[in-house]
Backbone as CSV, one residue per row, in Angstrom:
resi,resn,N_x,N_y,N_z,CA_x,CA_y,CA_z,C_x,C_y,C_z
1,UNK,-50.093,119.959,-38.089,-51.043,119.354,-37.165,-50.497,119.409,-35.739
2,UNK,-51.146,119.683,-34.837,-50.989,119.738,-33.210,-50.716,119.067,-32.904
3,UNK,-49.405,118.608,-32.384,-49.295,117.380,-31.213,-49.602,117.204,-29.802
4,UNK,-50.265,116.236,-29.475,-51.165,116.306,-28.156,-50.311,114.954,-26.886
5,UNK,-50.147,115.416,-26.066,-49.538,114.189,-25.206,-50.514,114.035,-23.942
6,UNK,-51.282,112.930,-23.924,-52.795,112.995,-22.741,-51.665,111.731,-22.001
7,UNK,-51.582,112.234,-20.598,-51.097,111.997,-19.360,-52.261,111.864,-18.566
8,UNK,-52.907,110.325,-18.076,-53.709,109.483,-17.700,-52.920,109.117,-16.309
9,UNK,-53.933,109.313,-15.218,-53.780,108.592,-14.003,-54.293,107.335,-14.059
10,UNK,-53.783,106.130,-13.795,-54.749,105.181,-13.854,-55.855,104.823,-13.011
11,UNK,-54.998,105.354,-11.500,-55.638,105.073,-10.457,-56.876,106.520,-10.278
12,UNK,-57.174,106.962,-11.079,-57.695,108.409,-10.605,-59.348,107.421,-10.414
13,UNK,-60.415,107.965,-9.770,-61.494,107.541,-9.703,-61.511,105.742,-9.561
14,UNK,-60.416,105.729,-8.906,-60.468,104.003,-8.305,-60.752,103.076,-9.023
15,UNK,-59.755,103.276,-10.510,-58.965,102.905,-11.240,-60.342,103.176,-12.604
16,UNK,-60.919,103.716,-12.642,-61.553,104.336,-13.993,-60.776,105.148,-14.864
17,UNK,-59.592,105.317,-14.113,-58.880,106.460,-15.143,-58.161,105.137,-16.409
18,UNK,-57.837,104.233,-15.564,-57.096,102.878,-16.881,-58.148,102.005,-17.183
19,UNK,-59.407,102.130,-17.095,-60.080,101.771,-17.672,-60.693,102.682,-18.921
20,UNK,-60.382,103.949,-18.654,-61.234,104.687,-19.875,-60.228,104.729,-21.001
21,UNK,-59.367,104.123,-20.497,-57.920,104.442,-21.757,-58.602,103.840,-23.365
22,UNK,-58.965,102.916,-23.504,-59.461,102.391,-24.607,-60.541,103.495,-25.646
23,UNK,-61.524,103.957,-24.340,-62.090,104.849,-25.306,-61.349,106.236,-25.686
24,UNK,-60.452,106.798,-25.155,-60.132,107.548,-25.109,-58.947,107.815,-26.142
25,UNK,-58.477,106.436,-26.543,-57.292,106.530,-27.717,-58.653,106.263,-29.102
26,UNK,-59.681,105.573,-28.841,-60.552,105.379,-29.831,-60.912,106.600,-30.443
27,UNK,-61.332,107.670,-29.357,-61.976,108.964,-29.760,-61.322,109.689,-30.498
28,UNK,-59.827,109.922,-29.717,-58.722,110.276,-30.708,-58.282,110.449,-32.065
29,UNK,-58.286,109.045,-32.057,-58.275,108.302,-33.292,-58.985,108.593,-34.448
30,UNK,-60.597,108.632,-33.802,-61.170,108.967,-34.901,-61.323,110.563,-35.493
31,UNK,-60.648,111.741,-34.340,-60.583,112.611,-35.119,-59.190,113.061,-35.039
32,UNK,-58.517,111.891,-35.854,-57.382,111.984,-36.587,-56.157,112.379,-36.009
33,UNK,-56.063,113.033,-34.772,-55.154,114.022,-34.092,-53.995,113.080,-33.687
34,UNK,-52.948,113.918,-33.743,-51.491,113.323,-33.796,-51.541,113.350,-31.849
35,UNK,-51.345,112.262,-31.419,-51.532,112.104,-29.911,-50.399,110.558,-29.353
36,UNK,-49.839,110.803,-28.363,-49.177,110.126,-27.353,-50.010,109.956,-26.321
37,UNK,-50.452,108.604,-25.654,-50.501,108.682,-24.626,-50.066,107.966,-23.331
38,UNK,-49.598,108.362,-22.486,-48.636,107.822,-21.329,-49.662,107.483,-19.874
39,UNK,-49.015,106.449,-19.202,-49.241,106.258,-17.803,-48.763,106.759,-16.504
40,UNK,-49.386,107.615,-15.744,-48.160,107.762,-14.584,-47.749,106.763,-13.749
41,UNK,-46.640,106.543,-13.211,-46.504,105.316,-12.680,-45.881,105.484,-11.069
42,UNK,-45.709,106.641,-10.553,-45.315,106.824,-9.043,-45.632,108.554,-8.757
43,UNK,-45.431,108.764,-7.679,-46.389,110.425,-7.165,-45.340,111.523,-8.076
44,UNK,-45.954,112.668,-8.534,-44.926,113.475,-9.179,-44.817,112.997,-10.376
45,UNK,-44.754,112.070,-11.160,-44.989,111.637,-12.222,-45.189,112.344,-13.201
46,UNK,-46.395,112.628,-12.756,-47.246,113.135,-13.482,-46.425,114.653,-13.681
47,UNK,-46.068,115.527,-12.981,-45.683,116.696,-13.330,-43.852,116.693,-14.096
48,UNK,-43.152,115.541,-13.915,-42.347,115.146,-15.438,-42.724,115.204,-16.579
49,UNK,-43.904,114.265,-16.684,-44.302,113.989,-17.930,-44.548,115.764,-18.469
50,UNK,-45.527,116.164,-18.063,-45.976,117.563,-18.580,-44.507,118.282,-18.723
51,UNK,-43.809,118.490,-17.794,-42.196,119.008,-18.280,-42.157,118.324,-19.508
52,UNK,-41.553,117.289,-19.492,-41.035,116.955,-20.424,-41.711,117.064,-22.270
53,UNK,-42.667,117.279,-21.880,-43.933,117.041,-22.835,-43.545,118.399,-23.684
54,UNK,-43.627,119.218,-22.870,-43.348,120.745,-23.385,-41.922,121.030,-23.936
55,UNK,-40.534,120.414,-23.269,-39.680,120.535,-23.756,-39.201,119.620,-24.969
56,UNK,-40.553,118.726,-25.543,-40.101,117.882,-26.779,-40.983,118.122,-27.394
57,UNK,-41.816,119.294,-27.389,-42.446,120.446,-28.998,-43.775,120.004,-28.776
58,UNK,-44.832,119.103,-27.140,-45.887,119.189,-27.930,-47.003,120.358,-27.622
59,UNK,-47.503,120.573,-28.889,-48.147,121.438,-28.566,-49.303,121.460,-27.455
60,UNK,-50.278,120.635,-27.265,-51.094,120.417,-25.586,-50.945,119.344,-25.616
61,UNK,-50.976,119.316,-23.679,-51.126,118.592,-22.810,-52.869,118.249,-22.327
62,UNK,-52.994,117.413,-22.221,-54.114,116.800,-21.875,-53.553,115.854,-20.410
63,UNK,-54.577,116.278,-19.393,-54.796,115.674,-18.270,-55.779,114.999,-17.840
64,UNK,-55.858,113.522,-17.692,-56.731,112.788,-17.691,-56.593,112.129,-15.958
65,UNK,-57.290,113.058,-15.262,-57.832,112.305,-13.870,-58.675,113.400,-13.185
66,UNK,-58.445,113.414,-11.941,-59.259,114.443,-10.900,-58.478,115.313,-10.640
67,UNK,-58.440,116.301,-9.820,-57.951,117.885,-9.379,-56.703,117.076,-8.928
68,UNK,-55.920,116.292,-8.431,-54.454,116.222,-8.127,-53.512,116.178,-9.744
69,UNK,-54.132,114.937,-10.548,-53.607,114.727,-11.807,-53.641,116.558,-12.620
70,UNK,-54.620,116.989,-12.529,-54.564,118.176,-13.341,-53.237,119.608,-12.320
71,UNK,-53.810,119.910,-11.013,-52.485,120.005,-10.356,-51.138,119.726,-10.861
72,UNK,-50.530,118.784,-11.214,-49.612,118.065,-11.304,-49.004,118.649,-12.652
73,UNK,-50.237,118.473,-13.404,-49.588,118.660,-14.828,-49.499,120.439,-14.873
74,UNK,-50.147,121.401,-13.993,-49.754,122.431,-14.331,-48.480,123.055,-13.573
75,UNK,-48.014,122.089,-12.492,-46.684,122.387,-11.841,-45.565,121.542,-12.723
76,UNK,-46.201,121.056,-13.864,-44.978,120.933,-14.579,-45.081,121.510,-15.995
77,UNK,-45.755,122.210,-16.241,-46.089,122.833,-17.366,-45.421,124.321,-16.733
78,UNK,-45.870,124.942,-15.902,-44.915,125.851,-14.622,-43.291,125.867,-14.870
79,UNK,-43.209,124.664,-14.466,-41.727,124.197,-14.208,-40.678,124.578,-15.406
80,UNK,-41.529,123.985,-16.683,-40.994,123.694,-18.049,-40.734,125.109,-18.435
81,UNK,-41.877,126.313,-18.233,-42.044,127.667,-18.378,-40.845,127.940,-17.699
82,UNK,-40.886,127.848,-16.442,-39.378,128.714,-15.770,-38.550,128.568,-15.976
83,UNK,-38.217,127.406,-16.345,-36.783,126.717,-16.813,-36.235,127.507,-18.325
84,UNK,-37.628,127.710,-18.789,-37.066,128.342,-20.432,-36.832,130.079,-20.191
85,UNK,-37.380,130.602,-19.064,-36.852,131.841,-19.484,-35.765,131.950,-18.477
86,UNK,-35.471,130.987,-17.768,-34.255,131.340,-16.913,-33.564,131.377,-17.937
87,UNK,-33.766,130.181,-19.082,-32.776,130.330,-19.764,-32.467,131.541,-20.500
88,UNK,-33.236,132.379,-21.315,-32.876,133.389,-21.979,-32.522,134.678,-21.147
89,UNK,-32.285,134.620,-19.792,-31.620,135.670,-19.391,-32.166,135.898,-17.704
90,UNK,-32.175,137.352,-17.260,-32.315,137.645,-15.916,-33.413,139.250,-16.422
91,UNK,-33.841,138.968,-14.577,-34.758,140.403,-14.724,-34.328,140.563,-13.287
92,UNK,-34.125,142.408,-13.424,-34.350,143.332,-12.508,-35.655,142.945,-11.162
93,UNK,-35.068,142.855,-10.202,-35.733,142.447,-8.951,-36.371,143.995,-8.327
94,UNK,-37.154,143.764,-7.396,-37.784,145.020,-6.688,-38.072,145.045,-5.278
95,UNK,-37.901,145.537,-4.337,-38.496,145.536,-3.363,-39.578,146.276,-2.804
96,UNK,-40.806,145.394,-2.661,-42.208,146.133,-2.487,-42.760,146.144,-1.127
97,UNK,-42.962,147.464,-0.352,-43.722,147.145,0.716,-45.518,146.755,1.362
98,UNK,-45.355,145.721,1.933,-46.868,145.289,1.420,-47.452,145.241,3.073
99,UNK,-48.701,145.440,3.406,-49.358,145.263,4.798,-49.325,143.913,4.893
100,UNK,-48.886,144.151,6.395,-49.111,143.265,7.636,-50.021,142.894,8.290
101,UNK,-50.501,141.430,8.538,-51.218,141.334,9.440,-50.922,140.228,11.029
102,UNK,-50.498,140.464,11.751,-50.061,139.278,12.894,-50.814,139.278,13.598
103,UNK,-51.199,137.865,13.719,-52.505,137.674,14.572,-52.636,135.832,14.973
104,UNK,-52.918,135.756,15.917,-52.842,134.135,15.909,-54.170,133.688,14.846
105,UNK,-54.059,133.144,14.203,-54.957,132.408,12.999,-55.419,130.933,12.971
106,UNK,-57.133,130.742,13.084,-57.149,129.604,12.441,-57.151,128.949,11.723
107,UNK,-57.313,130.043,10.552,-57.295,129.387,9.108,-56.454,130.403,8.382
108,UNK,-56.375,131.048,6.969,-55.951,131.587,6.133,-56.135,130.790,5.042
109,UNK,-56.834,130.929,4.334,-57.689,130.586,2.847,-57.339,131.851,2.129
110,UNK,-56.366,131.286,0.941,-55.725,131.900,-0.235,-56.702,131.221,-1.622
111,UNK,-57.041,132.419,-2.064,-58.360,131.478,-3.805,-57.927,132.453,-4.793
112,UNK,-58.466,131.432,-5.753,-58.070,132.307,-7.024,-59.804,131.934,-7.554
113,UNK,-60.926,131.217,-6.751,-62.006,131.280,-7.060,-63.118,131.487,-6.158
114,UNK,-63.948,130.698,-6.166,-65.047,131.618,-5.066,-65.108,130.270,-3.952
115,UNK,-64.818,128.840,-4.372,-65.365,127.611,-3.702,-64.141,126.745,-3.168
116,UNK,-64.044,126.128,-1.871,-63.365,125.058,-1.728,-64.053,124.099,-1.248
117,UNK,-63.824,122.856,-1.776,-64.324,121.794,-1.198,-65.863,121.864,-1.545
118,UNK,-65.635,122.521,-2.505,-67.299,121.770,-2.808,-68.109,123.065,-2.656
119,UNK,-68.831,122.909,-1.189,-69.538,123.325,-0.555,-69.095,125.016,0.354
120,UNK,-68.302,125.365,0.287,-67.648,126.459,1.065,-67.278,127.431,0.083
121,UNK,-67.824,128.969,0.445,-67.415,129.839,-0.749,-66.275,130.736,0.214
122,UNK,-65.198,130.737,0.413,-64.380,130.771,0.966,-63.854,132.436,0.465
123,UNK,-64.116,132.250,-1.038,-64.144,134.308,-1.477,-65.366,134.731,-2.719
124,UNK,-66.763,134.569,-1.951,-67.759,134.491,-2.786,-67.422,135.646,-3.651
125,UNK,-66.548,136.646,-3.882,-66.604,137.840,-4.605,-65.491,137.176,-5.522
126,UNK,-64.854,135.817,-5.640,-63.233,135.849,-6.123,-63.665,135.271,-8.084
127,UNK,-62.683,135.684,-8.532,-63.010,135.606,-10.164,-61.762,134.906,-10.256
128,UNK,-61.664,134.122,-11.159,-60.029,133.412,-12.121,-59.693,134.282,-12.487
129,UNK,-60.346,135.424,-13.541,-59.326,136.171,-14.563,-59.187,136.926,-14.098
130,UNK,-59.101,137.673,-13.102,-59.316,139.510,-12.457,-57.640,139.650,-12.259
131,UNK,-56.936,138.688,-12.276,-55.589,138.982,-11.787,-55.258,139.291,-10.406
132,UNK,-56.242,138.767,-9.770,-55.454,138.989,-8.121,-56.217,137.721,-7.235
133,UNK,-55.670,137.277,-6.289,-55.550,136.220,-5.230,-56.627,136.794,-3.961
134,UNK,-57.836,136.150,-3.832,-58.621,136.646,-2.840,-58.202,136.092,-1.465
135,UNK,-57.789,136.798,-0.344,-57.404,136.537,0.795,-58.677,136.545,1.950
136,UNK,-58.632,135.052,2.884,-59.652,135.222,3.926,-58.843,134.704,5.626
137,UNK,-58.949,135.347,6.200,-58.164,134.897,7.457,-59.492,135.453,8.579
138,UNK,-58.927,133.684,8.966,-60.034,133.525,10.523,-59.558,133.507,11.489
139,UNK,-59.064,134.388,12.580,-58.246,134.279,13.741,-58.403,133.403,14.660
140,UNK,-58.296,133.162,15.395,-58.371,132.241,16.716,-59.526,132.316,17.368
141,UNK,-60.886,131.450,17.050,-62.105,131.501,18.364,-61.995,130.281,18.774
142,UNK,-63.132,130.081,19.827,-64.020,128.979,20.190,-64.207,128.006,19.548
143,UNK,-64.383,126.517,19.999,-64.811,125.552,18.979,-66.359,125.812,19.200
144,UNK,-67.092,126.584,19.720,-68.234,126.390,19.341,-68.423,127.913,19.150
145,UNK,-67.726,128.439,18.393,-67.728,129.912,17.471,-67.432,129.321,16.227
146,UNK,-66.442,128.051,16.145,-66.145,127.688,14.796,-67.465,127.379,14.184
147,UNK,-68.041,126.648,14.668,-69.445,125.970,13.747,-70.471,126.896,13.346
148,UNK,-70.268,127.831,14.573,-71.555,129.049,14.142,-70.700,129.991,12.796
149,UNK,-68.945,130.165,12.516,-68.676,130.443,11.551,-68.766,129.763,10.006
150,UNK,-69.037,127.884,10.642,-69.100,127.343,9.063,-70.053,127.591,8.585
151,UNK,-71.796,128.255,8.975,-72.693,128.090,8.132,-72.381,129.705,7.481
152,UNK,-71.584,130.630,7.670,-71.141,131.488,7.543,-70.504,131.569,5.940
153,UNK,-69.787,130.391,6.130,-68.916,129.984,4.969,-69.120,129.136,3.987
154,UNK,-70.592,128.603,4.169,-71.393,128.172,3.174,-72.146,128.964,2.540
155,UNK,-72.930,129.886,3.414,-73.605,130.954,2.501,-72.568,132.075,1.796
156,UNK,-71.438,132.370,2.270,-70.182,133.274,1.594,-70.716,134.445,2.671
157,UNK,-71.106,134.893,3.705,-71.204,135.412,4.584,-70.464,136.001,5.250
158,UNK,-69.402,135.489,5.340,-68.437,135.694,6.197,-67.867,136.760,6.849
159,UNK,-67.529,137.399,5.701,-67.140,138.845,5.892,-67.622,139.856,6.808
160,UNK,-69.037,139.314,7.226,-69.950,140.224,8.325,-69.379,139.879,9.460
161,UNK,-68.346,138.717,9.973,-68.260,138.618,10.885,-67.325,138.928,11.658
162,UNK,-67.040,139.298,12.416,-65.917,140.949,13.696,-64.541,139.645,13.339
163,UNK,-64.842,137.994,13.229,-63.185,137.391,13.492,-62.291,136.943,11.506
164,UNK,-63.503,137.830,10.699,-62.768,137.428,9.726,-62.286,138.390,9.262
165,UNK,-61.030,138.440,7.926,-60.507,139.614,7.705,-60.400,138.804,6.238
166,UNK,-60.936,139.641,5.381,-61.006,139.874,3.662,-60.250,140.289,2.930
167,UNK,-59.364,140.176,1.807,-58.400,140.972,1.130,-58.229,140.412,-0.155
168,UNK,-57.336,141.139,-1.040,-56.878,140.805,-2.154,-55.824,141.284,-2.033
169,UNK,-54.754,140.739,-2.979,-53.372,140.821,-3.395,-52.624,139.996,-4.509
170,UNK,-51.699,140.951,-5.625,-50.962,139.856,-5.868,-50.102,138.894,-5.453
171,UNK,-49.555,138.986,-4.188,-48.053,138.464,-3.611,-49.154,138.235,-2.329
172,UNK,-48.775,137.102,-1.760,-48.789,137.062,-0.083,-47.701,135.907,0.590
173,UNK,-47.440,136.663,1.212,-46.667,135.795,2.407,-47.139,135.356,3.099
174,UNK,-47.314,134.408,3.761,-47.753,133.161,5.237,-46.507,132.826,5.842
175,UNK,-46.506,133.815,6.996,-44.782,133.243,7.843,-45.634,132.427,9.192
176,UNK,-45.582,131.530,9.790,-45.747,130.526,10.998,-44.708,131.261,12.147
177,UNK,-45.441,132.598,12.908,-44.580,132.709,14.509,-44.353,131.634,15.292
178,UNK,-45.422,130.850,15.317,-45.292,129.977,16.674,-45.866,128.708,16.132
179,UNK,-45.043,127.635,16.153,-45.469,126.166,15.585,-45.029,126.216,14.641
180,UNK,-46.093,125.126,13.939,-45.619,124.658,12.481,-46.913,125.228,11.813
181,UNK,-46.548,125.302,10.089,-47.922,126.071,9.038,-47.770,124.774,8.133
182,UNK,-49.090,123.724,8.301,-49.815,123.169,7.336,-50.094,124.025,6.532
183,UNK,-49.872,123.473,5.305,-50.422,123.733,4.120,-51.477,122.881,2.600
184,UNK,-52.450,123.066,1.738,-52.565,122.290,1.326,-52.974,123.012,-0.099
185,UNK,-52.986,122.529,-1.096,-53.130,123.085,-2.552,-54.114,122.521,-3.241
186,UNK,-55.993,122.931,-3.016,-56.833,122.215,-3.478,-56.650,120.331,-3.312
187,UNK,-56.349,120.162,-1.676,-56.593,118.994,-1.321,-55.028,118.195,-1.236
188,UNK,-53.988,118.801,-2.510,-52.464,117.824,-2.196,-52.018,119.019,-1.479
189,UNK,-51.203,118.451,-0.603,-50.414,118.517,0.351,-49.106,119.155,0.207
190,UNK,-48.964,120.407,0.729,-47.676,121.708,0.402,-46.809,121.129,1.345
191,UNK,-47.219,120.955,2.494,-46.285,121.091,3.670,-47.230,120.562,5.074
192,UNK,-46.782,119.765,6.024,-46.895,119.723,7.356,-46.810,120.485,8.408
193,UNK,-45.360,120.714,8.078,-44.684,121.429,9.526,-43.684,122.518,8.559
194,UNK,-44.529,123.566,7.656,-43.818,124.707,7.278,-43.786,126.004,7.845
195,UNK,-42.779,126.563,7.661,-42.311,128.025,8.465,-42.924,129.293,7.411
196,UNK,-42.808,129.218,6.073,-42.915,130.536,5.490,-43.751,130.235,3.948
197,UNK,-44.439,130.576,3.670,-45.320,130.285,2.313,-45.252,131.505,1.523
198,UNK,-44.807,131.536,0.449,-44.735,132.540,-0.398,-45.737,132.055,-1.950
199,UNK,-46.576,132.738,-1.694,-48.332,132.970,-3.242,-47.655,134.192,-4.027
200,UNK,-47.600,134.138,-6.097,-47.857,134.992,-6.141,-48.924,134.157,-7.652
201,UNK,-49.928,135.241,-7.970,-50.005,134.680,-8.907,-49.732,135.538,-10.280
202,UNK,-49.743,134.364,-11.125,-49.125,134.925,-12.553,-49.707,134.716,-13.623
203,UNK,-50.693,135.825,-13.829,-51.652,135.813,-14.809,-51.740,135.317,-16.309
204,UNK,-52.327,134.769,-17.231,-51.931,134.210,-17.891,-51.076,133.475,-18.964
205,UNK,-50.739,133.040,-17.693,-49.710,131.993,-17.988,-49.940,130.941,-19.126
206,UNK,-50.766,129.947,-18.795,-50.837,128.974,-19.657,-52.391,128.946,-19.910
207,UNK,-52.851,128.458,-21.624,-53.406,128.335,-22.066,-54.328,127.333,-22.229
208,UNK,-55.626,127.590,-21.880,-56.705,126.211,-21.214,-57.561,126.113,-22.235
209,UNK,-57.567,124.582,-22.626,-58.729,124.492,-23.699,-60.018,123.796,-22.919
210,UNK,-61.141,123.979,-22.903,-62.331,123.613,-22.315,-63.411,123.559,-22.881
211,UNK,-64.664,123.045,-22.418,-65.920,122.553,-23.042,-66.415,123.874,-22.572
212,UNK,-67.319,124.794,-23.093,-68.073,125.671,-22.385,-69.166,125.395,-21.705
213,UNK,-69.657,126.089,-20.855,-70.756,125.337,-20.110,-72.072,124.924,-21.222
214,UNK,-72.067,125.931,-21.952,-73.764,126.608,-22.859,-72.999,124.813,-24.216
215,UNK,-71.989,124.381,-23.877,-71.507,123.379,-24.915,-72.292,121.811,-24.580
216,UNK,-72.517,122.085,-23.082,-72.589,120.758,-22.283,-73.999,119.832,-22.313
């Protein structure tokens, strides 16, 4: 039988996440499944538990809150992964030459889907499974070029326009010439005042169980 460890924010949805706990060990319960379930109790937490979860045999993790709690648990499900094949050894490194772009920037939007924030299709062409990272960079205009670019970026438009630049890649770099490079990761917070950002992504990695839509 599967062992399941569901890692609950309490505070997620302003404190609905420790309120649903009751039904949620009930449901469990009734279909029988061998399950732990824990509280996070300070920031990061949450991505221990999922380490740890993995390095004491269970088979899934369950994440119980909003897009930071689930975040969390896959930078430690990540973590737990790297740690185990560092352990079994080393791999041959490479050096790849990849295009440049330097340009003063107002944005740089890195996706692995088509939407941020809701409302903004930021790489209306971008897929999860395709194996590559859709790149969008907005150089430096006007604040009243910016607004005529957001309805741009609601319809997924964008691309028609002379200050954006479109791409894909596996690997990207974000180096900061001048100042500091905010960063943010679907809403938590990478960095303030960072110099160099290194994306790659790494195709399937970990294994997602989900409701299908045609289920709902």
């Amino acid at each position: 039988m599967s062992k399941y460890k569901v890692i609950v924010n309490p505070t997620s949805g302003r404190g609905y996440g420790d309120e649903a706990i009751p039904q949620i060990e009930r449901l469990l319960s009734e279909y029988n499944l061998d399950f732990d379930l824990v509280r996070t109790e300070r920031p990061w937490h949450t991505a221990e538990l999922a380490q740890e979860a993995t390095t004491a045999g269970y088979d899934v993790v369950v994440a119980v809150g909003g897009d930071g709690t689930a975040n969390k648990v896959l930078n430690g499900l990540m973590q737990a992964k790297r740690v185990g094949e560092s352990a079994r050894g080393t791999c041959n490194g490479y050096r790849v030459r990849r295009p440049t772009i330097t340009q003063p920037s107002l944005m740089i939007s890195i996706m692995n889907g088509q939407r941020m924030g809701g409302g903004f299709f930021m790489a209306p062409d971008g897929k999860p499974d395709d194996g590559m990272l859709d790149l969008c960079i907005a150089r430096e205009v006007s604040r009243a070029r910016i607004f005529g670019l957001v309805l741009h970026f609601m319809r997924g438009t964008q691309a028609t326009q002379e200050p954006i630049k479109m791409g894909q890649a596996r690997e990207i770099v974000v180096t900061a010439i001048k100042g500091a490079l905010p960063a943010h990761a679907d809403g938590e917070t990478l960095c303030t005042d960072g110099q160099r950002l290194e994306m790659e992504l790494l195709p399937g990695q970990i294994e997602i169980i989900y409701q299908p839509p045609e289920a709902i």
